[in-house]
Structure formats: structure tokens, C-alpha cells
Backbone as CSV, one residue per row, in Angstrom:
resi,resn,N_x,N_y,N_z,CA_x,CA_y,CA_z,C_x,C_y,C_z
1,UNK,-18.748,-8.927,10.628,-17.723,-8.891,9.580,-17.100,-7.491,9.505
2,UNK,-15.926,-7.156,9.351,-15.178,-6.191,8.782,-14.453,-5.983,7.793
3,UNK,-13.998,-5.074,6.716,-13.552,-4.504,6.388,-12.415,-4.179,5.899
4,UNK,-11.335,-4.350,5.090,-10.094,-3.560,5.089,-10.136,-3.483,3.336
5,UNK,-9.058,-2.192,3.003,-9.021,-2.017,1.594,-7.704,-2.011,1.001
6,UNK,-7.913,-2.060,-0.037,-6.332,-2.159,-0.628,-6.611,-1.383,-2.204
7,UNK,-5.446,0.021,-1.969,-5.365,0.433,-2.358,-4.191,0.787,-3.619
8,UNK,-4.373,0.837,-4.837,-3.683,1.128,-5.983,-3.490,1.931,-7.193
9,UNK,-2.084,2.487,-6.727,-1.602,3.948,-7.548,-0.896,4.015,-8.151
10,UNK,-0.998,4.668,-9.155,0.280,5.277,-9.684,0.258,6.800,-9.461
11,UNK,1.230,7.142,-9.338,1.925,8.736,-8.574,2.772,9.052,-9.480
12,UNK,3.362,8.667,-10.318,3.744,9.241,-11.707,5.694,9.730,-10.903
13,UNK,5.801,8.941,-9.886,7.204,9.270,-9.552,8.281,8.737,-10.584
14,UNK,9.886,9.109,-10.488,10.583,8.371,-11.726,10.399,7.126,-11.483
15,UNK,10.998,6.248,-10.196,10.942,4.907,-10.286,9.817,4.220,-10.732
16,UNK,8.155,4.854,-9.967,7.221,4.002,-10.892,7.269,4.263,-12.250
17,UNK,7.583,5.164,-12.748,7.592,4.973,-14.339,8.451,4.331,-14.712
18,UNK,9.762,3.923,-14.165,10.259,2.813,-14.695,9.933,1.373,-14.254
19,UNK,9.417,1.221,-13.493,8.538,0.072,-13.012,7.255,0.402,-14.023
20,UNK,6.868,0.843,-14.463,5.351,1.198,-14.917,5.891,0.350,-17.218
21,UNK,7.322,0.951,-17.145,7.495,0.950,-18.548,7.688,-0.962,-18.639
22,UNK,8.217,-1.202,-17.566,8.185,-3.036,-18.090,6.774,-3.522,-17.577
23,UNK,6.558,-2.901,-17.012,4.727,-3.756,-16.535,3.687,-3.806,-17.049
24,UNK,4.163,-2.187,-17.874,2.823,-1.681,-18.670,1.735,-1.958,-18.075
25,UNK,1.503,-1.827,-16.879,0.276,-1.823,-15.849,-0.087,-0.511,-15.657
26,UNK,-1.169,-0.108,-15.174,-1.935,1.370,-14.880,-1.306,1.607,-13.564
27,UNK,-1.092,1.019,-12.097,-1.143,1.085,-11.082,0.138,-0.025,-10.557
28,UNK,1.328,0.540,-9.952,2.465,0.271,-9.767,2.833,0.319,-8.314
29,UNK,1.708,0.814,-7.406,2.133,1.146,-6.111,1.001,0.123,-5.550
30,UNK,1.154,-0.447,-3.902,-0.352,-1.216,-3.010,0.089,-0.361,-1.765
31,UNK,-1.068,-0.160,-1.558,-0.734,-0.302,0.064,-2.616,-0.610,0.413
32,UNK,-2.133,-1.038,2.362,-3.806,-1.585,2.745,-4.248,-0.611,4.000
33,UNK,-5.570,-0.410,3.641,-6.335,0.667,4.744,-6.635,-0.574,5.197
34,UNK,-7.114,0.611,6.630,-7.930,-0.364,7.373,-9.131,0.311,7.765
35,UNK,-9.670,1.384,6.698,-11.090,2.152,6.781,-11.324,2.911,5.158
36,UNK,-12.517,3.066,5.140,-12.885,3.268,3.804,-12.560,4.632,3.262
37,UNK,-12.657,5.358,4.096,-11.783,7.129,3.913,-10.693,7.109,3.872
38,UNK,-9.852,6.097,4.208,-8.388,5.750,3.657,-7.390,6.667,4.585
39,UNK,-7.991,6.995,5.990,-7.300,7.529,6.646,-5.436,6.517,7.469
40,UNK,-6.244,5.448,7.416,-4.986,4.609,8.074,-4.467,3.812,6.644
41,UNK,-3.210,4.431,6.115,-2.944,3.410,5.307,-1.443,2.967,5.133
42,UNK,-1.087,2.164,4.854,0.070,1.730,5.519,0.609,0.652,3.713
43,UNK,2.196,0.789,4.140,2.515,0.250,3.393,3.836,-0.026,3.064
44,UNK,4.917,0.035,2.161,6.298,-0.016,2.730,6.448,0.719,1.101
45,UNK,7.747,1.278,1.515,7.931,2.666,0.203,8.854,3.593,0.684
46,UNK,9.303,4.854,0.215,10.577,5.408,0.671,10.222,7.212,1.401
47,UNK,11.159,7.057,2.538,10.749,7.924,3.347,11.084,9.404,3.277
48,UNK,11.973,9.595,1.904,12.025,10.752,1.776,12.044,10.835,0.546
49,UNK,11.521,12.003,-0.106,10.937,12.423,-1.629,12.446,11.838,-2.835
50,UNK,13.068,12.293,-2.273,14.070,12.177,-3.500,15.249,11.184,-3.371
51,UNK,14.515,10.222,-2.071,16.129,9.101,-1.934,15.317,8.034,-1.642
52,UNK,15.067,7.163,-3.247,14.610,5.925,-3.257,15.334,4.916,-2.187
53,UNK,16.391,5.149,-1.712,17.272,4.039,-0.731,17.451,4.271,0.759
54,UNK,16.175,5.288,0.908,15.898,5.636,2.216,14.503,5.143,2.712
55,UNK,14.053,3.746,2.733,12.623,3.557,2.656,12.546,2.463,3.308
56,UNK,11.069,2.229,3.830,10.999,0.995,4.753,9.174,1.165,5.147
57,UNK,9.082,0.162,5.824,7.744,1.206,6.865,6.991,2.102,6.802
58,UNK,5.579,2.140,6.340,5.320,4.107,6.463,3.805,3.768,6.245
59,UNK,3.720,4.805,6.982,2.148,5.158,7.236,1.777,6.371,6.142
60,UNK,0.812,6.408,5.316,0.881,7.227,4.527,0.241,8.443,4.182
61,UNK,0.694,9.686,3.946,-0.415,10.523,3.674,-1.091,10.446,2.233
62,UNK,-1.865,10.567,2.191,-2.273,10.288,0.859,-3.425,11.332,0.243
63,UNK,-3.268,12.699,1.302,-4.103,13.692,1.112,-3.151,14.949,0.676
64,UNK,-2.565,14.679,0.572,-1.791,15.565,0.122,-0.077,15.380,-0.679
65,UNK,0.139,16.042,-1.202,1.674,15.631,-1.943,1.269,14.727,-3.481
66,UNK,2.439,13.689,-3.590,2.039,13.613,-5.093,0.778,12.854,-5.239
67,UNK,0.179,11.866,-3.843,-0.768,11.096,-4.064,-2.208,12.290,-4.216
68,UNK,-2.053,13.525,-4.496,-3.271,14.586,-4.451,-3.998,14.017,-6.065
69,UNK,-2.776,13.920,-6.974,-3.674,14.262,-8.290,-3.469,12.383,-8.925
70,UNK,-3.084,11.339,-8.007,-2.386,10.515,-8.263,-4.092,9.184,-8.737
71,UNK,-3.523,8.657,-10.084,-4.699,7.780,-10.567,-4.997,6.505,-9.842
72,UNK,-5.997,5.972,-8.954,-6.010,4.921,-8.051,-7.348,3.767,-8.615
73,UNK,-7.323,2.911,-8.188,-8.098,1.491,-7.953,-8.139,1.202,-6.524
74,UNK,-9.187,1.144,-5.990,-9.133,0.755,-4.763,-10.126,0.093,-4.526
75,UNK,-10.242,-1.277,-3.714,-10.838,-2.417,-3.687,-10.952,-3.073,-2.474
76,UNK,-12.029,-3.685,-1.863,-12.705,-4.232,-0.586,-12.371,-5.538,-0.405
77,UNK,-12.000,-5.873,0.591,-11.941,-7.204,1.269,-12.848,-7.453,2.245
78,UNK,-13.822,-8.543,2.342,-14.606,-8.562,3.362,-14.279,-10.026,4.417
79,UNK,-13.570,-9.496,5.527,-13.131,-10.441,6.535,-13.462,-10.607,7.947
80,UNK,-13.515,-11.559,8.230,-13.679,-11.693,9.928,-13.520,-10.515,10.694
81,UNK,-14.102,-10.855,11.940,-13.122,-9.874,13.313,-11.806,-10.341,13.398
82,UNK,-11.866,-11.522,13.641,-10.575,-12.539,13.667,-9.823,-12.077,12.847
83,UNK,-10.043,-12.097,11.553,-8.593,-11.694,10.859,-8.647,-10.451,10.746
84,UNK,-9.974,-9.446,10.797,-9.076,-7.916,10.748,-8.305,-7.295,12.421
85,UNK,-8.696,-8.444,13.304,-7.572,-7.914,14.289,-6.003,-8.682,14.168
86,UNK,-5.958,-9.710,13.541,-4.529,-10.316,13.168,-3.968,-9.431,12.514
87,UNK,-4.710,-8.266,11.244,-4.047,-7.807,10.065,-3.854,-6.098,11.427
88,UNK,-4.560,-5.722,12.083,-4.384,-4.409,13.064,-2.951,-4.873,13.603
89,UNK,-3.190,-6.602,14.604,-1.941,-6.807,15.519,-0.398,-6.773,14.794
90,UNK,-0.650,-7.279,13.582,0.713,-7.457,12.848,1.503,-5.800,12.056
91,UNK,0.509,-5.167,11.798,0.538,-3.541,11.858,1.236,-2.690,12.834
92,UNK,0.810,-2.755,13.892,1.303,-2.678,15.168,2.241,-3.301,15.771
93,UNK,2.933,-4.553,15.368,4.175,-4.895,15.501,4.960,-4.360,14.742
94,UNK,4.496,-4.418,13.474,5.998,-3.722,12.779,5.934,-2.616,12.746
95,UNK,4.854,-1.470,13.086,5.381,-0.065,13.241,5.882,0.269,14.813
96,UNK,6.339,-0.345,15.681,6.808,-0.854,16.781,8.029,-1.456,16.274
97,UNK,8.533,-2.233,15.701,9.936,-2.034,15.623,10.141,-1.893,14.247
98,UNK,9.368,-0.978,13.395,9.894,-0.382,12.292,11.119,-0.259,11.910
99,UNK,12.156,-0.017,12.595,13.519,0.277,12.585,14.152,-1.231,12.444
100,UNK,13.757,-2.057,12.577,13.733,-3.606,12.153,14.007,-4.165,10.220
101,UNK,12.290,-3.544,9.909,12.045,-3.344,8.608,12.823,-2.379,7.464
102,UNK,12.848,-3.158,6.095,13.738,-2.536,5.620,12.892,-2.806,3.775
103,UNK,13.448,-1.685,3.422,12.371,-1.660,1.735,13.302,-2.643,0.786
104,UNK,12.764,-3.537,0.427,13.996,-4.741,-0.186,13.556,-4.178,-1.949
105,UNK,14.748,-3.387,-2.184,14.117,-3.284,-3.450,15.290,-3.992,-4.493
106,UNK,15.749,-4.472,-4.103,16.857,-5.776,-4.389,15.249,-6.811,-5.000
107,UNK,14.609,-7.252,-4.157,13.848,-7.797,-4.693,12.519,-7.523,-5.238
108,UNK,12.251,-6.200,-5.528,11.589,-5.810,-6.359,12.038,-5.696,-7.714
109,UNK,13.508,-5.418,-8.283,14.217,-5.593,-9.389,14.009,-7.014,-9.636
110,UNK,14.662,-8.074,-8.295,13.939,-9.475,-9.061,13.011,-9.789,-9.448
111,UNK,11.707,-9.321,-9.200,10.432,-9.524,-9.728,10.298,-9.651,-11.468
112,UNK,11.298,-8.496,-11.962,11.468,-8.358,-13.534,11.486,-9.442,-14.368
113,UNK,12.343,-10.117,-12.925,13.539,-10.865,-13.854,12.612,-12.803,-13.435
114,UNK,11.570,-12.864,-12.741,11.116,-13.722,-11.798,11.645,-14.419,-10.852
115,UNK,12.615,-13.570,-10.604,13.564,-14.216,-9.170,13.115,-13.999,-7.991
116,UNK,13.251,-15.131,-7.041,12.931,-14.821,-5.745,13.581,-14.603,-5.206
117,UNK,13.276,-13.621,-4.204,14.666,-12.736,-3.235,13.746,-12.693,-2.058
118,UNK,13.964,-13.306,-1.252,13.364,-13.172,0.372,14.391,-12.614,0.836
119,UNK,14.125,-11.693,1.546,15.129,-11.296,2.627,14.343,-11.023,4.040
120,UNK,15.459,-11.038,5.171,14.476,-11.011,6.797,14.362,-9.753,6.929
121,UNK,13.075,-9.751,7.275,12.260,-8.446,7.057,12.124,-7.345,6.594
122,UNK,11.947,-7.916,4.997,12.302,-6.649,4.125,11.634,-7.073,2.964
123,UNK,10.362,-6.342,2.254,9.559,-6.250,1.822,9.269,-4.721,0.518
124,UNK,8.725,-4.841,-0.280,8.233,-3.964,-0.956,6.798,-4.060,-1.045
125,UNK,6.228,-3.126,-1.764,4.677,-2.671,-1.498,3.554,-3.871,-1.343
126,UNK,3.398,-4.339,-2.919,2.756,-5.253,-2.886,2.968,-6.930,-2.115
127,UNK,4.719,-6.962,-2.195,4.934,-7.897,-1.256,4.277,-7.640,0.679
128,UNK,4.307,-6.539,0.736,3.942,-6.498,2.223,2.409,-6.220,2.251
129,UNK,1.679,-6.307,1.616,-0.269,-6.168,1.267,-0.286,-7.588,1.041
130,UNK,0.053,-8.412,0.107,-0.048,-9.677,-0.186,0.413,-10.845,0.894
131,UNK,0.962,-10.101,2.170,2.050,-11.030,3.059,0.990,-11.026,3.976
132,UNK,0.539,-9.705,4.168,-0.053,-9.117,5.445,-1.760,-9.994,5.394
133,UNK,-2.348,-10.042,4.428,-3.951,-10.592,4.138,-3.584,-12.108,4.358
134,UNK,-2.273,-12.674,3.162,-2.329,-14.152,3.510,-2.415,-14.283,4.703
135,UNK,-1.663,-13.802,5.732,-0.904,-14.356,6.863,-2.232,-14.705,7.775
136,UNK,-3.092,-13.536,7.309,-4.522,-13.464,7.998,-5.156,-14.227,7.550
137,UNK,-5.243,-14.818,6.729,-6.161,-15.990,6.071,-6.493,-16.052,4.729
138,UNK,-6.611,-14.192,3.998,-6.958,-13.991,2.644,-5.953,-14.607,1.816
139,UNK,-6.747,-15.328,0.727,-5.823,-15.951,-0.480,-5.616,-14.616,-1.427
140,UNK,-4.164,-14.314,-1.425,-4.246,-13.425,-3.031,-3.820,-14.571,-4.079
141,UNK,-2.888,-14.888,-4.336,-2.425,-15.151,-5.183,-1.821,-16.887,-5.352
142,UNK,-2.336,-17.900,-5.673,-1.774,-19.193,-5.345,-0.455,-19.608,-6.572
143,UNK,-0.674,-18.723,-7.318,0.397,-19.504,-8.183,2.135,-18.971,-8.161
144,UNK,2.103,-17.941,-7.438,3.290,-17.419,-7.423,3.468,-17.284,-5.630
145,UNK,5.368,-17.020,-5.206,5.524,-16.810,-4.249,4.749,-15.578,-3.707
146,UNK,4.824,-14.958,-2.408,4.429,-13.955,-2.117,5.495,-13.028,-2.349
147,UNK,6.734,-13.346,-2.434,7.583,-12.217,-2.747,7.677,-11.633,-4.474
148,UNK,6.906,-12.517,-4.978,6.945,-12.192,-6.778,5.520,-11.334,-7.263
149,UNK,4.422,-11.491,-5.998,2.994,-10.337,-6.352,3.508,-8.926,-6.329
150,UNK,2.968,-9.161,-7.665,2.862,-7.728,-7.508,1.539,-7.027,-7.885
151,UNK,1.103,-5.264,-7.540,0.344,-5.131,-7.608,-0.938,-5.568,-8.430
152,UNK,-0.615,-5.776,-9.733,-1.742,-6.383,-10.561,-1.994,-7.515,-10.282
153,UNK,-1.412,-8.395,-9.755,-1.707,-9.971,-9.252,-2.706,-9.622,-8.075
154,UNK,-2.492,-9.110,-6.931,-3.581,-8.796,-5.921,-5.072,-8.029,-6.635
155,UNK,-4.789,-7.423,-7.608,-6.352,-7.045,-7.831,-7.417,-8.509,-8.560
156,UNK,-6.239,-9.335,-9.052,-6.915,-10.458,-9.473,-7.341,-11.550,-8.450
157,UNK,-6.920,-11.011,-6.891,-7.205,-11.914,-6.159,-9.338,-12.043,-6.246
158,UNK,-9.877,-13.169,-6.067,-11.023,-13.431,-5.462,-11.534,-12.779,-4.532
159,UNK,-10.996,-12.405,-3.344,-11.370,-12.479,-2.121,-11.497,-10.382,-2.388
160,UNK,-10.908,-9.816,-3.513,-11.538,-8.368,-3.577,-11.905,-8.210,-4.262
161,UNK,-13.087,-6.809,-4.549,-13.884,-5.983,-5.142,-13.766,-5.063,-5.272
162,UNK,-13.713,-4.362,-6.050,-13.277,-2.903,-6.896,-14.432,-2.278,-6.748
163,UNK,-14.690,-0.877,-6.323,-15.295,-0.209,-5.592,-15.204,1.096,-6.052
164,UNK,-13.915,1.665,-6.580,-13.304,2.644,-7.290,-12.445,2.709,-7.884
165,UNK,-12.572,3.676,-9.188,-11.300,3.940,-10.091,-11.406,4.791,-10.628
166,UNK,-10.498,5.517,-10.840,-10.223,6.817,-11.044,-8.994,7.523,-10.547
167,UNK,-9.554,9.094,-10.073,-8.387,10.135,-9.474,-8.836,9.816,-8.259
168,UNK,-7.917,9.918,-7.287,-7.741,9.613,-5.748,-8.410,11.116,-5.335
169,UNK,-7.916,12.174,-5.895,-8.838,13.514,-5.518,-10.413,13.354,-5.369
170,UNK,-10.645,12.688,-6.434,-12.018,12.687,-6.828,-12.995,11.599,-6.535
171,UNK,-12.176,10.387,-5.193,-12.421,10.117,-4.164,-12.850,10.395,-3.309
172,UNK,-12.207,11.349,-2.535,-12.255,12.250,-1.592,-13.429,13.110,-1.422
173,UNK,-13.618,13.617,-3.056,-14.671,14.889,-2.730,-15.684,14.700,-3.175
174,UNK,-15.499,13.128,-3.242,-17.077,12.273,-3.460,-17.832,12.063,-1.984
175,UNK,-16.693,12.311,-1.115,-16.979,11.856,0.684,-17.492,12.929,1.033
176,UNK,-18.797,12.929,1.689,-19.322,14.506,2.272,-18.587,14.771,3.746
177,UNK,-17.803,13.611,4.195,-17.346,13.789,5.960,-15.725,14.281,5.594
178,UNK,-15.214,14.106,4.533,-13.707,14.193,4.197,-13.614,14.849,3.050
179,UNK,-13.960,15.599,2.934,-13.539,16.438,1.624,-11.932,16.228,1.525
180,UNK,-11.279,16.540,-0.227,-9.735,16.674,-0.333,-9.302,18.169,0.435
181,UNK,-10.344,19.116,0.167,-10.090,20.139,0.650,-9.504,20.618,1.732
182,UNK,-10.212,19.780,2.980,-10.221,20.125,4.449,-8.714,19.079,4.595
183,UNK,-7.897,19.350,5.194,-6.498,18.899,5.127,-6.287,19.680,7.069
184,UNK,-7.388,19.750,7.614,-6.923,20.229,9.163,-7.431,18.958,10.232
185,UNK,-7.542,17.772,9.364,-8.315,16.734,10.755,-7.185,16.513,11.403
186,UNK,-7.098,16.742,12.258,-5.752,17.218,13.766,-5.316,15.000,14.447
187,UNK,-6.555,14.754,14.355,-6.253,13.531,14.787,-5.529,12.716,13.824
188,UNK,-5.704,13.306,12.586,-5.111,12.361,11.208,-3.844,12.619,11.166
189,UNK,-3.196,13.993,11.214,-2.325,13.945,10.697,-1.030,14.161,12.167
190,UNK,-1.892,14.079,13.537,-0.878,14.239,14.733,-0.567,13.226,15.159
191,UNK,-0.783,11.741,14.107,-0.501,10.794,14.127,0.526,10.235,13.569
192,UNK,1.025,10.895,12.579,1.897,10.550,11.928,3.327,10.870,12.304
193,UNK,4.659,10.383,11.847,5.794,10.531,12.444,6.585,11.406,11.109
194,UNK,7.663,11.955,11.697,8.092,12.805,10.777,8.637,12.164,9.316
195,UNK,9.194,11.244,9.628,9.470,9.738,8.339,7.752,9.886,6.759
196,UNK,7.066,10.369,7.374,5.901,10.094,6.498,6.489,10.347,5.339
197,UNK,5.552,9.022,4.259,6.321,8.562,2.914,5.961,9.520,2.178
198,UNK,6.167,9.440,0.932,6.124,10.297,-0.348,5.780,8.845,-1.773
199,UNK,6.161,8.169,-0.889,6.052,6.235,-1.953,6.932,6.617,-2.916
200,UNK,7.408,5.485,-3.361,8.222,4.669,-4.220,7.422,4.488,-5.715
């Protein structure tokens, strides 16, 4: 059996606080690891700090920038080989034609309103965590589309377990192999492309 996590923040950016003021939820952002140090985490959100309409795709840092002091929930899925290589292969397709993908926040405004807005290939946070597990087999959510979950609906899924909550810092420097401190693991971050998010 393996592994994957799904992770939930708030980062205290403007848009989540205005997403945060109709939800009145703690945690406004998803995205899904695929290891418990939260080195690979992936998710869809905007690629540069100050232009919500520049976003799509993104692999995330989450050791640094606003996710440093940012309040999280983060929670275990326990799945097959089978489906944690469906949820790796489908990862790997779309950061392969990333430039494909597009941040539909057209239909994240519908969410407010309970409208469904599918669009081809274009997703927001929790829509692309909730797309990515079904597709693999995990049930989040049966009563609503997948384009209307949003983050608080996936923590109510069954199939996860809450593991942590708190500060995302204080995550970190609970890990004796990853401190928040050490910010030089060369393989972590010479992975990433210059696009790396800042989230939505």
C-alpha cells in the first residue's frame, strides 16, 4: 500500500480572504503530495505573486514564501500501488503539457453561486485534488459535481485522515530529516521551474 496527502491552507493572500469571508472556512487552498515531508506538491493556483490571472499548473514551494507562517490541515490517504501510480502518471501528463492547463477561476466564482462551470482543462485547487484521487479510484465527495468541491468537502471525504493541524512551520520542525530551517536540499528545489506558485 501507499500513500499520498492532501494538503490544506490558508496563506492569508487577498483572494483567499475573500474566498475565506463567504466560506467562513479555516483553510481555502488543496493541493496533493505525494510524500509525507511534502516535498512534491502539486496543485493548480497562480504563478506569479501579484497577478491572480496568471495561473495554472504548479508545483509548489511550500518552504518558503507566504506558505512559511501559513495555517494548514493536512491529511492521509491510504491507496494501492495501482492507484498511486495512476495519480504519479496523470501528474506527469499534465506537467508535460502544462501549457495546455489553465486556472478556471470563472469557475471557482461559480462555486459561490453553485454553478457548474466545466471548462477543457481548466481547474482550480480543490477541483484538481478532488479530480485527480476520483479518477484514481478515491471517493471524495458523492453528492456534488467535482467541479463544485471545494476544499472543506474533501476533508469530509472517508477515504482521509487528519494527521496534522496547525502552522505548516511547525510541521516541518517537528521533522528531524527536514527542518523549516535548512532551505539548501539542492534536489528539491533544482526541480522546480521558474513559474513556481505563490497560490491563489
Amino acid at each position: 500500500m501507499r500513500k499520498v496527502y492532501v494538503l490544506l491552507t490558508d496563506t492569508g493572500t487577498v483572494l483567499t480572504k475573500i474566498i475565506k469571508l463567504y466560506t467562513k472556512k479555516p483553510h481555502n487552498h488543496a493541493s496533493i503530495a505525494l510524500d509525507d515531508q511534502l516535498w512534491d506538491v502539486y496543485s493548480f493556483g497562480r504563478k506569479k505573486p501579484r497577478n491572480p490571472f496568471l495561473a495554472g499548473f504548479v508545483r509548489e514551494n511550500i518552504r518558503g514564501g507566504i506558505f512559511r507562517n501559513a495555517d494548514c490541515a493536512i491529511y492521509c490517504c491510504t491507496i494501492s500501488e495501482k492507484q498511486y501510480d495512476a495519480i504519479c502518471q496523470k501528474i506527469e501528463e499534465i506537467e508535460k503539457n502544462k501549457g495546455d492547463y489553465r486556472y478556471n477561476l470563472l469557475g471557482l466564482f461559480a462555486v459561490m453561486f453553485n454553478l457548474e462551470l466545466v471548462r477543457k482543462n481548466a481547474f482550480f485547487c480543490s477541483h484538481f485534488v478532488a479530480a485527480l484521487l476520483e479518477e484514481s479510484g478515491v471517493k471524495i465527495n458523492k453528492q456534488k459535481p467535482l467541479s463544485l468541491v471545494t476544499p472543506d468537502d474533501i476533508k469530509e471525504s472517508n477515504s482521509l485522515e487528519l494527521i496534522y493541524e496547525g502552522k505548516l512551520s511547525a510541521y516541518f520542525a517537528a521533522s528531524s530529516e527536514h527542518n523549516i530551517n535548512d532551505l539548501s536540499h539542492q534536489k528539491y528545489y533544482g526541480e522546480f521551474s521558474n513559474d513556481r506558485v505563490e497560490v491563489i
